[in-house]
N, CA, C and O atoms as a MOPAC input file, in Angstrom:
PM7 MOZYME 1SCF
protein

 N      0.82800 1    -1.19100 1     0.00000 1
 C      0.00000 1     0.00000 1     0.00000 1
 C      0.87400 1     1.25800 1     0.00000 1
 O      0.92800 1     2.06100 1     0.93200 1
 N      1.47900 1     1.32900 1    -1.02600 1
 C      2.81600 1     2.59200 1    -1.15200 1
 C      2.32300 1     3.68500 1    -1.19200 1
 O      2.67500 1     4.66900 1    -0.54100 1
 N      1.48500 1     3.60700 1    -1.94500 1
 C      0.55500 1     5.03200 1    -2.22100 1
 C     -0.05200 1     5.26500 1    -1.10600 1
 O     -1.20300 1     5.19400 1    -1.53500 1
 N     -0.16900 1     5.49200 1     0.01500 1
 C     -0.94700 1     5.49700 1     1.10400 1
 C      0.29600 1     6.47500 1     1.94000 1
 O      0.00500 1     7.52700 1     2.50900 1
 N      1.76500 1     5.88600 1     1.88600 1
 C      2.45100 1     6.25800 1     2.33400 1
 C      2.50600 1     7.98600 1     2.85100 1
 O      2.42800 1     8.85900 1     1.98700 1
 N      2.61900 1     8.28000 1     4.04400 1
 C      2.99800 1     9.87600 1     4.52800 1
 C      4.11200 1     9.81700 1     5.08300 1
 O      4.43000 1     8.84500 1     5.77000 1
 N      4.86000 1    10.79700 1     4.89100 1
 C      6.13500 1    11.52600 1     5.79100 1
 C      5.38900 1    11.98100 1     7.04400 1
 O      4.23600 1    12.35400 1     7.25600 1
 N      6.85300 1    11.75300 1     8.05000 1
 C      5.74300 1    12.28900 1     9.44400 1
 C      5.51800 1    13.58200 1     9.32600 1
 O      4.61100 1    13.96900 1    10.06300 1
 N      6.19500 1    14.69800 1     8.42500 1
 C      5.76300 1    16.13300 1     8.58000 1
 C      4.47400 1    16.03500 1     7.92900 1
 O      3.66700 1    16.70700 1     8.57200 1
 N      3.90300 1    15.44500 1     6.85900 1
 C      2.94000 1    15.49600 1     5.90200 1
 C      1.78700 1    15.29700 1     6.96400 1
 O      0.89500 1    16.08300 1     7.28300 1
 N      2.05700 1    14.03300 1     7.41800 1
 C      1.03900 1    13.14000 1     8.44200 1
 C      0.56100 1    14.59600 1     9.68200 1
 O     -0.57600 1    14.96200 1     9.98000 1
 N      1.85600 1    15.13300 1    10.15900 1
 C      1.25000 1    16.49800 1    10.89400 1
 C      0.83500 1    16.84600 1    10.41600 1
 O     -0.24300 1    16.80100 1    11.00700 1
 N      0.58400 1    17.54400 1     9.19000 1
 C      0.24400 1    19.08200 1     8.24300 1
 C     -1.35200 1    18.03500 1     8.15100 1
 O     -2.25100 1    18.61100 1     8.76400 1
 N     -1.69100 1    17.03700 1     7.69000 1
 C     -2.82200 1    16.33700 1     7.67700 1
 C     -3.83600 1    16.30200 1     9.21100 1
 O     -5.00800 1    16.55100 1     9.49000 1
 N     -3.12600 1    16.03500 1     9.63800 1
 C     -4.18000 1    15.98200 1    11.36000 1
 C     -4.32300 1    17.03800 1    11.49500 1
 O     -5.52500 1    17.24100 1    11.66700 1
 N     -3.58800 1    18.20900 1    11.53500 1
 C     -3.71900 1    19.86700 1    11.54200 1
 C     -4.80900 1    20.25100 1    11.19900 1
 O     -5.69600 1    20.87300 1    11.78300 1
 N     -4.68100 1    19.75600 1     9.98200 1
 C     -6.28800 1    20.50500 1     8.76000 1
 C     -7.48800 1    19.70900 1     9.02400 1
 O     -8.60600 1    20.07900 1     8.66600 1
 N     -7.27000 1    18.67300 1     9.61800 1
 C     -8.55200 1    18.09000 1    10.15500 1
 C     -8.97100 1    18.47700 1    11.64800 1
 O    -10.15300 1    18.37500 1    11.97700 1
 N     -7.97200 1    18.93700 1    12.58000 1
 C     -8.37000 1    19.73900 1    13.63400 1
 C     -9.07700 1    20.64500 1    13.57000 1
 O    -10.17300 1    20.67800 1    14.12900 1
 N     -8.59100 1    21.57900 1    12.86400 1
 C     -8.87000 1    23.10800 1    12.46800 1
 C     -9.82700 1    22.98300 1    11.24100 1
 O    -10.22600 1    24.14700 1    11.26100 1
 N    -10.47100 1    22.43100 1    10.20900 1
 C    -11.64800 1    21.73000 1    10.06500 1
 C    -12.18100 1    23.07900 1     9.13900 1
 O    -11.26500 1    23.57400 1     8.48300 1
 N    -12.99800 1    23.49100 1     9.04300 1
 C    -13.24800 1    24.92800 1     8.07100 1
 C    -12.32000 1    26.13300 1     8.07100 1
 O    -12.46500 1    27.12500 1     7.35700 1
 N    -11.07200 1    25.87200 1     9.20900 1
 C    -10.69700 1    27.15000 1     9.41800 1
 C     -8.66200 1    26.39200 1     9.05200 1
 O     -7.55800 1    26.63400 1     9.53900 1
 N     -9.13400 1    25.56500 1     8.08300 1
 C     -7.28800 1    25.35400 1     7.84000 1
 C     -6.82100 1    25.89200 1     6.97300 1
 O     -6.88600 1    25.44300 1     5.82900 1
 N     -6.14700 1    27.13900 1     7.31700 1
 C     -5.53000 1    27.96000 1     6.00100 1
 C     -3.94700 1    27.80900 1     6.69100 1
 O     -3.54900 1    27.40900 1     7.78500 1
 N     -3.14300 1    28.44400 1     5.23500 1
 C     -1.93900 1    27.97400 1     5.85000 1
 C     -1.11800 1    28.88600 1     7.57600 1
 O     -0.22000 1    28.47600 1     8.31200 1
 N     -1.76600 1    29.88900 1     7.62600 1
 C     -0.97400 1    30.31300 1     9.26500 1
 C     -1.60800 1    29.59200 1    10.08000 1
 O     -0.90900 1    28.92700 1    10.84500 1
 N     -3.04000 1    29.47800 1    10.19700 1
 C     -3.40700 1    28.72100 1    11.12700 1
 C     -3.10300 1    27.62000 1    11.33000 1
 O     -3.03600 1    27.10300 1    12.44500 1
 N     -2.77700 1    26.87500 1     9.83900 1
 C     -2.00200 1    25.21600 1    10.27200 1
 C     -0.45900 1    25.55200 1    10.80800 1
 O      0.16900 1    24.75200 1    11.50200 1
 N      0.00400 1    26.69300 1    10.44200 1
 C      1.52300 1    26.71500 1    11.30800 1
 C      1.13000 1    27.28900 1    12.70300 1
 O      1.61100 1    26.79300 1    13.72200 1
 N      0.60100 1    27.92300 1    12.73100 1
 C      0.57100 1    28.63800 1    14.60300 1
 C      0.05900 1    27.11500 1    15.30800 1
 O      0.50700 1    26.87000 1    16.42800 1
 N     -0.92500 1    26.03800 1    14.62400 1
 C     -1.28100 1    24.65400 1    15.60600 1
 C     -0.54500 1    24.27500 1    15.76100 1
 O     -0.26300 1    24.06000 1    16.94000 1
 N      0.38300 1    23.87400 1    14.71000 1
 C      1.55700 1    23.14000 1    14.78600 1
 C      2.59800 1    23.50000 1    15.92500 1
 O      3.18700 1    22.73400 1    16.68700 1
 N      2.64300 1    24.49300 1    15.85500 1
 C      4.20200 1    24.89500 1    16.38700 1
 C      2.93000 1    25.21300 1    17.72700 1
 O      2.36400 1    26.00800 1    16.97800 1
 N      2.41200 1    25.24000 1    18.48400 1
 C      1.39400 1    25.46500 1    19.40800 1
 C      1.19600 1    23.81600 1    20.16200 1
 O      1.47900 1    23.60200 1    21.34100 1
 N      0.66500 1    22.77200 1    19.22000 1
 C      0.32400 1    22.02200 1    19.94400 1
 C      1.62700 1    20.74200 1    19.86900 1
 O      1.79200 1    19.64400 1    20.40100 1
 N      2.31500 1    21.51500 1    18.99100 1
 C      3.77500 1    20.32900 1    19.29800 1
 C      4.77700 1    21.21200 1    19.65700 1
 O      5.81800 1    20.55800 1    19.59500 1
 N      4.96700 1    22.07600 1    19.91700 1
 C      6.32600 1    22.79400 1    20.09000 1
 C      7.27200 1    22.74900 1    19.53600 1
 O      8.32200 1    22.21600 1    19.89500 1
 N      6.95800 1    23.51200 1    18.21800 1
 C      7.70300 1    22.67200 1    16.91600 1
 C      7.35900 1    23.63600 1    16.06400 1
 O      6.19900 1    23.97700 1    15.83100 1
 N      8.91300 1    24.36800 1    15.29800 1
 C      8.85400 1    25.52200 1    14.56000 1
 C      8.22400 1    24.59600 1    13.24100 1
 O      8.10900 1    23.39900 1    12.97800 1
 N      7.86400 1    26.01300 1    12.53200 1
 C      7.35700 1    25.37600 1    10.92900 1
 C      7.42400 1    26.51300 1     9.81200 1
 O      6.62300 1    27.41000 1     9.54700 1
 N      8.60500 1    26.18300 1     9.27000 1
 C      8.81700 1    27.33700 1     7.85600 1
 C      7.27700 1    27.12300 1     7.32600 1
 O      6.44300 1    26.21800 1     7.34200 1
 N      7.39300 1    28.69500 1     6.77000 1
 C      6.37900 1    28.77000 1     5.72000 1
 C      6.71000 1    27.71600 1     4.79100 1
 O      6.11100 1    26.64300 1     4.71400 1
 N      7.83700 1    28.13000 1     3.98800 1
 C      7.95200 1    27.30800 1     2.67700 1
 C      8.09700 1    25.73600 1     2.77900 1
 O      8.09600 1    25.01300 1     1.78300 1
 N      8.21200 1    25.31700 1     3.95800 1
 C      7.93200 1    24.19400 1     4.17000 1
 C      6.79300 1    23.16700 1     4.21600 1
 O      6.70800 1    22.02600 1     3.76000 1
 N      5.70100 1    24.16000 1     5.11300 1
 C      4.35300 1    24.30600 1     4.93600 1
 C      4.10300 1    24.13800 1     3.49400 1
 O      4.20600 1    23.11600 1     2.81700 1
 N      3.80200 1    25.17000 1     3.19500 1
 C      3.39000 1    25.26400 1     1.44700 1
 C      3.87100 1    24.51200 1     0.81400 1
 O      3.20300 1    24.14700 1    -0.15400 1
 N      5.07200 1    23.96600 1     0.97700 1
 C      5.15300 1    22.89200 1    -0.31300 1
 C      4.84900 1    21.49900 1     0.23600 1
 O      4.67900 1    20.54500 1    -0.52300 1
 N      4.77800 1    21.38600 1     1.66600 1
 C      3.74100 1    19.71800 1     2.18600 1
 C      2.23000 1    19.96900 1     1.35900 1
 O      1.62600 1    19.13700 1     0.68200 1
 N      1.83700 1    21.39500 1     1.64800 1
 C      0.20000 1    21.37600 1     1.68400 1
 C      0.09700 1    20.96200 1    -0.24800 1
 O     -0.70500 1    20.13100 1    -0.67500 1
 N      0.97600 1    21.66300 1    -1.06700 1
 C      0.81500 1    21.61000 1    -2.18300 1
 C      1.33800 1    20.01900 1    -3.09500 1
 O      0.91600 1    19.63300 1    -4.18500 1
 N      2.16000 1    19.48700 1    -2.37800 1
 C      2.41000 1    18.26500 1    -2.56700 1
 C      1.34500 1    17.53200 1    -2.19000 1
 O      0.89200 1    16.62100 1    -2.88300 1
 N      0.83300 1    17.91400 1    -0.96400 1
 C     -0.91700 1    16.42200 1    -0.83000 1
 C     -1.94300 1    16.76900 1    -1.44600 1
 O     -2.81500 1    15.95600 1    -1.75400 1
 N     -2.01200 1    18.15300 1    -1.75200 1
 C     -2.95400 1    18.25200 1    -2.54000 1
 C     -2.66500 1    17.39600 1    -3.87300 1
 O     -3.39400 1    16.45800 1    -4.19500 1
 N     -1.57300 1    17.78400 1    -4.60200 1
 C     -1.28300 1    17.12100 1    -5.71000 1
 C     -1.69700 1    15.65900 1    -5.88300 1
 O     -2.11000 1    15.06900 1    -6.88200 1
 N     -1.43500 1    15.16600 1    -4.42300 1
 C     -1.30700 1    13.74300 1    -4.05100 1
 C     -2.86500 1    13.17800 1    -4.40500 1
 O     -3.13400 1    12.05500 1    -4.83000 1
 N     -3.60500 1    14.03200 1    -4.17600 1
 C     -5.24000 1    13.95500 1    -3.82100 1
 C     -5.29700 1    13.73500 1    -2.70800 1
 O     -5.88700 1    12.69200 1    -2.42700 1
 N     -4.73600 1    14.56800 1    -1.54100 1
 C     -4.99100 1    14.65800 1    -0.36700 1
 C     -5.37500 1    15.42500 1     0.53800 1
 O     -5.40800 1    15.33600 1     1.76600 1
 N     -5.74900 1    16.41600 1    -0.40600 1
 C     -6.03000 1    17.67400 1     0.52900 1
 C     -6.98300 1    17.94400 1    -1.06800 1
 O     -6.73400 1    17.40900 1    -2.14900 1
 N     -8.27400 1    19.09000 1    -0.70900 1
 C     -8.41600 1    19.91200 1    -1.69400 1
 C     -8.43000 1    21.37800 1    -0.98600 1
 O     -8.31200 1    21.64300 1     0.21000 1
 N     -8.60800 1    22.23800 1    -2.08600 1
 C     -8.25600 1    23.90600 1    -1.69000 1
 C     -9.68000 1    24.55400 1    -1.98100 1
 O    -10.58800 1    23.82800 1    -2.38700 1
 N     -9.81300 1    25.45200 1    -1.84700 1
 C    -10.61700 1    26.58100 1    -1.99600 1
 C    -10.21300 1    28.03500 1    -1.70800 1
 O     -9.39200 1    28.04100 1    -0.79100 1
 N    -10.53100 1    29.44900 1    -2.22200 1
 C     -9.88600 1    29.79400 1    -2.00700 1
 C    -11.18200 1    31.05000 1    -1.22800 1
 O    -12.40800 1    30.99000 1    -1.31500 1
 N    -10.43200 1    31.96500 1    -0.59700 1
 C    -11.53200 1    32.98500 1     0.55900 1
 C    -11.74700 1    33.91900 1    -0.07200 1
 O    -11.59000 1    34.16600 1    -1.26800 1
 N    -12.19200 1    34.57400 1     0.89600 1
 C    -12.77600 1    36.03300 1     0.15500 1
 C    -11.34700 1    36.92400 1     0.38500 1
 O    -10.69600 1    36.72800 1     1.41200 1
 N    -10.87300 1    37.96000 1    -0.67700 1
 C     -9.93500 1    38.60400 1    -0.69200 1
 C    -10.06200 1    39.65000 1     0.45400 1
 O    -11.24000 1    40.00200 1     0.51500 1
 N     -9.60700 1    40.02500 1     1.00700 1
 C     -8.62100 1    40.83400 1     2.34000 1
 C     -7.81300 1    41.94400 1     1.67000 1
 O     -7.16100 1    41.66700 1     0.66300 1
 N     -7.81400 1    43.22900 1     2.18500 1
 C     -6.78100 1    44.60000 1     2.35100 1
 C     -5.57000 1    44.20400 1     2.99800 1
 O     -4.40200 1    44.39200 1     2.65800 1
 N     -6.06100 1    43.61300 1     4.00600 1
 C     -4.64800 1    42.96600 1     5.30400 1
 C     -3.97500 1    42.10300 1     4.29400 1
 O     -2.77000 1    42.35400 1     4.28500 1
 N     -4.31300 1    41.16300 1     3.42600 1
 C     -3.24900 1    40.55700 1     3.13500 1
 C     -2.86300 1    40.64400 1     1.81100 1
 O     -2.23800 1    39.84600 1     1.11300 1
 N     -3.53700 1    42.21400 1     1.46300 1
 C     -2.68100 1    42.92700 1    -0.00600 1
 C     -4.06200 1    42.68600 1    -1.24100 1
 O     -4.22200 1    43.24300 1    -2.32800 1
 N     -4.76700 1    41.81200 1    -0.66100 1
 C     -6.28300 1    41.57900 1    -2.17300 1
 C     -6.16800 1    40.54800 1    -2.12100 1
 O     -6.89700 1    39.93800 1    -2.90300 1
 N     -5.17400 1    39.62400 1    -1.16500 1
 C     -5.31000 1    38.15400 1    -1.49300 1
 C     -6.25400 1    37.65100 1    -0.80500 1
 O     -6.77000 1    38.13500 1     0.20200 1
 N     -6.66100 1    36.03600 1    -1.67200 1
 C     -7.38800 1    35.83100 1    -0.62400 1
 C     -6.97400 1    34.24700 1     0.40600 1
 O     -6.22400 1    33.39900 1    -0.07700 1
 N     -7.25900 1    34.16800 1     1.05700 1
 C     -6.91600 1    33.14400 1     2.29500 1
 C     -7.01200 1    31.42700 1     1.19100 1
 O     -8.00100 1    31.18300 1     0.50000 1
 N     -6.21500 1    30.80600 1     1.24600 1
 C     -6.64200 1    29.08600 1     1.15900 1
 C     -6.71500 1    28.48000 1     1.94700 1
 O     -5.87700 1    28.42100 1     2.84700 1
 N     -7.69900 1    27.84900 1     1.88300 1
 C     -8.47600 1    26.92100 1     3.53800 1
 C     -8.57900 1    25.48700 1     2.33300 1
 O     -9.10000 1    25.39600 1     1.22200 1
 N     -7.71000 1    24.37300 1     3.31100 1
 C     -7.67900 1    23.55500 1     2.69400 1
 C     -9.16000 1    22.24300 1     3.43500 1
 O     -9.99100 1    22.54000 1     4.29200 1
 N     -9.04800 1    21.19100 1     2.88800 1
 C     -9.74800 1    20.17000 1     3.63300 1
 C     -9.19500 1    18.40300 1     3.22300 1
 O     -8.69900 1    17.79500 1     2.27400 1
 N     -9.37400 1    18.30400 1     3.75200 1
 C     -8.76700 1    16.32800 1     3.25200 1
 C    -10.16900 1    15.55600 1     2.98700 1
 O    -11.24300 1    15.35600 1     3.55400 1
 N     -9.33700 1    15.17400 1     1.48700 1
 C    -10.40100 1    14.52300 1     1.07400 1
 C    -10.15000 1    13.24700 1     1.74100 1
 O     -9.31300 1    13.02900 1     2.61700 1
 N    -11.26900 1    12.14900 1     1.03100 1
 C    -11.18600 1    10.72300 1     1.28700 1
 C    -10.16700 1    10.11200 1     1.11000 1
 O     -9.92900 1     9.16700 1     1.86400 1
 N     -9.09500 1    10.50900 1    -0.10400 1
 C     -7.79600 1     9.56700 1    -0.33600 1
 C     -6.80900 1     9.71600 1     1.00000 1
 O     -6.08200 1     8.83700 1     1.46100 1
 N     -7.01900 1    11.29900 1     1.57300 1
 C     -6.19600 1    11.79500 1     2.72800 1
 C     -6.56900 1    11.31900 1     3.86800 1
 O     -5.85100 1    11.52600 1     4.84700 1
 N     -7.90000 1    10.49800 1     4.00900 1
 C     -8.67400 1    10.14600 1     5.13500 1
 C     -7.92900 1     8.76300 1     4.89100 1
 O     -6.75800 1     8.67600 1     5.26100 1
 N     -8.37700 1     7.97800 1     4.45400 1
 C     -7.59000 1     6.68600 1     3.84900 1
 C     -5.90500 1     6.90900 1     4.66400 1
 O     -5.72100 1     6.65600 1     5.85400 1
 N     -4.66900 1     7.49600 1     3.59000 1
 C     -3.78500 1     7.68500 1     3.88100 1
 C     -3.85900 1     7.91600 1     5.60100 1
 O     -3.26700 1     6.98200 1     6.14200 1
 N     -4.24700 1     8.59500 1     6.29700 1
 C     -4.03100 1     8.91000 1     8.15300 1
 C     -4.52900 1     7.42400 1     8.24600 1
 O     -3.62600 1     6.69700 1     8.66200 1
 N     -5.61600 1     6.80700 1     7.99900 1
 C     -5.71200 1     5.82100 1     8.65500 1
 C     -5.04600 1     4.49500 1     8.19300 1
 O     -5.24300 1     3.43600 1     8.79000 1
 N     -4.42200 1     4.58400 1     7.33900 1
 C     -3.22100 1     3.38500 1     7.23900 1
 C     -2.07700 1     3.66900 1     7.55100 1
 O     -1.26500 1     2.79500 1     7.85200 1
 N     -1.74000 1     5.16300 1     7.53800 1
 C     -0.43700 1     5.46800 1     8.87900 1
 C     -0.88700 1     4.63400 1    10.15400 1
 O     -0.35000 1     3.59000 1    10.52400 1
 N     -1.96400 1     5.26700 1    10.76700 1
 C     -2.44900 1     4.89400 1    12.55900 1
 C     -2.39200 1     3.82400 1    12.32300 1
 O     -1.53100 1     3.35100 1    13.06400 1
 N     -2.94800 1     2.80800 1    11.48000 1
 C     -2.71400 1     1.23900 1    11.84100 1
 C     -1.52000 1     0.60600 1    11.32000 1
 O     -1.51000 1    -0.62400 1    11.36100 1
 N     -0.44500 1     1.24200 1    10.80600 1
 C      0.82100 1     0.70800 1    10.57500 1
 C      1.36900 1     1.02900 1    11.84200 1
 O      1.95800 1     0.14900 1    12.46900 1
 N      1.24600 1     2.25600 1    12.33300 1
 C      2.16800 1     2.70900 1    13.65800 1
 C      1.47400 1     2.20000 1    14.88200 1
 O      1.94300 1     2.44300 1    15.99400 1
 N      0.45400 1     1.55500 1    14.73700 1
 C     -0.45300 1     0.83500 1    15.89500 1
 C      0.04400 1    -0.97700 1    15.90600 1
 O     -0.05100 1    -1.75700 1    16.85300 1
 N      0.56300 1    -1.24100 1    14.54500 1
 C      0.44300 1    -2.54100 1    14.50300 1
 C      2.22100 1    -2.67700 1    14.99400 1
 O      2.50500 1    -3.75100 1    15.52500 1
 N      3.04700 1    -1.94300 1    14.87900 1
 C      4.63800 1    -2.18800 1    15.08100 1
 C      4.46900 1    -1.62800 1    16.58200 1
 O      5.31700 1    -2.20800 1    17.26000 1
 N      3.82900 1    -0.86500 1    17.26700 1
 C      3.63200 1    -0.59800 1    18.63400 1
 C      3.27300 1    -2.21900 1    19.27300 1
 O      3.81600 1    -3.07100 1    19.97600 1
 N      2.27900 1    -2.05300 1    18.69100 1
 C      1.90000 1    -3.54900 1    19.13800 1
 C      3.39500 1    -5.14900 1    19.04900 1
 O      3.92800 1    -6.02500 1    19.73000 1
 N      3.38400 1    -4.87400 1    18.43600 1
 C      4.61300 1    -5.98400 1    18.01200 1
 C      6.21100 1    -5.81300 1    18.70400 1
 O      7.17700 1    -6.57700 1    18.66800 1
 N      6.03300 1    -4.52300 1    19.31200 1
 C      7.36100 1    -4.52000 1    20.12700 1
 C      6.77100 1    -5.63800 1    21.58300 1
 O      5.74500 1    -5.55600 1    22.25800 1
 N      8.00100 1    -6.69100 1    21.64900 1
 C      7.87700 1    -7.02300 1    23.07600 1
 C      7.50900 1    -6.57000 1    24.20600 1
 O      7.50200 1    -5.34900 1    24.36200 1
 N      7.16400 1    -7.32600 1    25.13200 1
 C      6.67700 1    -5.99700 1    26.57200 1
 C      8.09000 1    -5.96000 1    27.16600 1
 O      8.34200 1    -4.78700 1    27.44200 1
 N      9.16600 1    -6.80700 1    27.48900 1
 C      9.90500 1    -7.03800 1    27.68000 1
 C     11.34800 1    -5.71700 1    27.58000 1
 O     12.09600 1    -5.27400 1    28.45200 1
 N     11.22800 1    -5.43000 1    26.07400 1
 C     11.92300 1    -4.62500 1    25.56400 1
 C     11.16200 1    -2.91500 1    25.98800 1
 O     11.62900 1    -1.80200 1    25.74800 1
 N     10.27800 1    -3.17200 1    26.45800 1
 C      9.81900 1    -1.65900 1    26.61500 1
 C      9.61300 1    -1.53800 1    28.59300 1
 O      8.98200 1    -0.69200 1    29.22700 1
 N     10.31400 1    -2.57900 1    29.04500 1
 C     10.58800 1    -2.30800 1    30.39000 1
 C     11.98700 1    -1.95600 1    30.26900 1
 O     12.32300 1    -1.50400 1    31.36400 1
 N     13.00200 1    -1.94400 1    29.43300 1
 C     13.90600 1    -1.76600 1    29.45900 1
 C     14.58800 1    -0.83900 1    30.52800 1
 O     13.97800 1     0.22100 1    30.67100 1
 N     15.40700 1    -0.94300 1    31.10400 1
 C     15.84300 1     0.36200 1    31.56300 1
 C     16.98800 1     1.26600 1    31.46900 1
 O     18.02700 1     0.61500 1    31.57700 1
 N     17.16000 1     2.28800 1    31.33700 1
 C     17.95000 1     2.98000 1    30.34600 1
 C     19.56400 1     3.10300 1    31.76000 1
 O     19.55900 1     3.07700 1    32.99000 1
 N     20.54600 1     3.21600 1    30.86900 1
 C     21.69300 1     3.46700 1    32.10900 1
 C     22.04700 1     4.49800 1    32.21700 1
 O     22.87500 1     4.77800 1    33.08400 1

């Protein structure tokens, strides 16, 4: 299931826009990010995850009503489609099923 595959930054930028839900444009997915993980996030980094899943069919766009504040532009508020819904949930059960499969043994470990 290759095509399913996410990078863990992607996999963030994805749960983001499903948090934030009508209101995922790109600052608001960086201020969550770096807010609810403590974890800087270039713009251009941003923008080219969001524009790569879209590409992917993982996100779609729309675009807002144009703004003075941000020069006549207007805001993109993204949303995840079904292929992006798909993709998170064969991450969670790949990273659920190797959680699972570590020994209990090895996770009493204790560190020196």
């Amino acid at each position: 299931m290759k095509k399913y595959q996410l990078g863990e930054f992607e996999e963030v930028v994805l749960l983001t826009v499903g948090v934030l839900y009508d209101e995922a444009y790109g600052v608001a997915i960086k201020e969550e990010i770096e807010t609810r993980l403590d974890r800087k996030v270039s713009v251009g980094a941003l923008q080219s995850a969001l524009r790569r899943m879209e590409k992917k069919g993982y996100l779609t766009s729309r675009g807002g009503e144009r703004n003075e504040i941000r020069g006549g532009r207007p805001k993109r508020y993204f949303q995840i489609t079904t292929l992006g819904q798909r993709a998170l949930e064969y991450t969670k059960e790949t990273r659920e099923a190797l959680w699972n499969a570590i020994p209990q043994a090895a996770l009493k470990l204790k560190l020196d």
